[in-house]
Each structure stands twice: as C-alpha cells, then as structure tokens.
FIKELO-41919 format. One record per residue (C-alpha): x, y, z; residue in three letters. Coordinates in steps of 0.02 Angstrom, whole numbers. Example, Ala and Ser with C-alpha at 12.3 -4.5 7.8 and 13.67 -1.06 7.14 Angstrom:
2
+--------+--------+--------+---------+
!     px !     py !     pz ! residuo !
+--------+--------+--------+---------+
!    615 !   -225 !    390 !     ALA !
!    684 !    -53 !    357 !     SER !
+--------+--------+--------+---------+
***
This chain:
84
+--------+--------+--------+---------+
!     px !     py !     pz ! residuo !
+--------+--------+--------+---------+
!      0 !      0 !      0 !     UNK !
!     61 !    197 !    -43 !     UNK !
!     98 !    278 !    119 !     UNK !
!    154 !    468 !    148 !     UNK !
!    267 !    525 !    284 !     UNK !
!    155 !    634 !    378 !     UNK !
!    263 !    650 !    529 !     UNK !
!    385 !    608 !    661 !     UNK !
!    403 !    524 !    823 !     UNK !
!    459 !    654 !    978 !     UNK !
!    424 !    575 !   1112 !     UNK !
!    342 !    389 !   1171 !     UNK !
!    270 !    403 !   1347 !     UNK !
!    288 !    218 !   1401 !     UNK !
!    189 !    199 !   1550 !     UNK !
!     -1 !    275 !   1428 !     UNK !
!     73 !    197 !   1286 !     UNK !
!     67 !    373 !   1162 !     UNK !
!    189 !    451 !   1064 !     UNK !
!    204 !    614 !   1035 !     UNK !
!    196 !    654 !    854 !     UNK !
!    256 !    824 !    739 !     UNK !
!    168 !    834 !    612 !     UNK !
!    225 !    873 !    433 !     UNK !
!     68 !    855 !    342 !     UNK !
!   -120 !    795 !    380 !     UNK !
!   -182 !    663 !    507 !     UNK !
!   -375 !    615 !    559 !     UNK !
!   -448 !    468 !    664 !     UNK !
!   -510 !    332 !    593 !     UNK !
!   -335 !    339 !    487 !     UNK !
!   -199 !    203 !    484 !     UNK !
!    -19 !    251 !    504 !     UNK !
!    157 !    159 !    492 !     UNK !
!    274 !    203 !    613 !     UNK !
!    460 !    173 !    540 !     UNK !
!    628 !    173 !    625 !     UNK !
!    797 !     78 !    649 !     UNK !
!    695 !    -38 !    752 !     UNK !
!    530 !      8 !    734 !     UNK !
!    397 !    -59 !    633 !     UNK !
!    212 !    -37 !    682 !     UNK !
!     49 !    -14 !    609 !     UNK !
!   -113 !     54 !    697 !     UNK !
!   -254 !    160 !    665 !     UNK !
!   -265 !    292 !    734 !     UNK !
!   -432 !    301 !    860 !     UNK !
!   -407 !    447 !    942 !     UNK !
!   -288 !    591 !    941 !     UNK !
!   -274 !    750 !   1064 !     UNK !
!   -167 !    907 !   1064 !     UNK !
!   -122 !    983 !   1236 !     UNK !
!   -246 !    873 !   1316 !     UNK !
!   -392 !    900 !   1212 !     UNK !
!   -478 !    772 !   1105 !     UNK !
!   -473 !    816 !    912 !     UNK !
!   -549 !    741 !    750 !     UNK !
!   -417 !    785 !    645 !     UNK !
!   -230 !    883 !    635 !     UNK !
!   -103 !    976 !    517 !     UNK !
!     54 !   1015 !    476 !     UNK !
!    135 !   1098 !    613 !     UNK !
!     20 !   1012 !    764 !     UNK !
!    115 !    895 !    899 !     UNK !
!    -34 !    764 !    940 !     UNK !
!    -17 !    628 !   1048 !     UNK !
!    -96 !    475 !    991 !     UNK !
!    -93 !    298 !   1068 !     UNK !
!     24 !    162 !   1009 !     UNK !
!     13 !    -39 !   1045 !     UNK !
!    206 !    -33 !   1040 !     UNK !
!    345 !     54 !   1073 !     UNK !
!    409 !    171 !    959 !     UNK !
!    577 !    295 !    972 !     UNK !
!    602 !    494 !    947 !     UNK !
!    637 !    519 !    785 !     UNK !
!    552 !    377 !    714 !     UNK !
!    439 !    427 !    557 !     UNK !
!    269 !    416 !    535 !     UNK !
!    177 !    380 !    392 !     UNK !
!    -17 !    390 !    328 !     UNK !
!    -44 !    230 !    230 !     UNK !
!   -167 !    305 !     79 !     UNK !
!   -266 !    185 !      1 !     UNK !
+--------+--------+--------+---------+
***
C-alpha cells in the first residue's frame, strides 16, 4: 500500500502507551499510520488523537498530537499515513 510520511516520532510516553507526534502534513482518526525506524515497525489506526490534552478529530502540519500506540516506538522515528 502507498503511504506518505506525515510526521515524526518526539516522544513515546511508556507507561499510557502514546507518542508524541510532529506533524509534517495531515492526520485524522479513523486513519492508519506506519510508524518506521531503525527498530521500529508498527501499524495502527489511529482512534483517537489530542493536542495539549484536548480530544481532536483531525490535525495539520505543524500540530504535535499525541496518539496511542500498541508498541513502542523511538524519537525520531517517522510516521507515515498509509493512503489507500
């Protein structure tokens, strides 16, 4: 499947299991990403995203959102938006 770097990783908070994520380009629940890195490879969708504690439907460029990750991923890891 295409996917589009969309982001990256700058922060995983281990003990809620969410990464924070800088955004380079446009996210929205319901979305599925691909988190890359030198040891990182996971895919989720993403079901719910917030920025500075509130809970948002969708992001841009330029946003830091925190969105919950099954497994661990590293700063500087990207992210991707698998398109369809």
């Amino acid at each position: 499947m295409p996917e589009e770097q969309i982001g990256t990783v700058e922060h995983f908070f281990d003990h809620i299991g969410v990464a924070a994520v800088r955004l380079t380009g446009d996210l929205a629940v319901g979305d599925t990403i691909h988190v890359k890195g030198h040891t990182t490879d996971v895919s989720t969708s993403v079901d719910s995203m917030q920025i500075e504690h509130e809970t948002v439907q969708k992001a841009g460029a330029g946003d830091a959102v925190g969105i919950r990750i099954p497994e661990k991923v590293r700063q500087h890891d990207a992210v991707f938006k698998v398109t369809a």
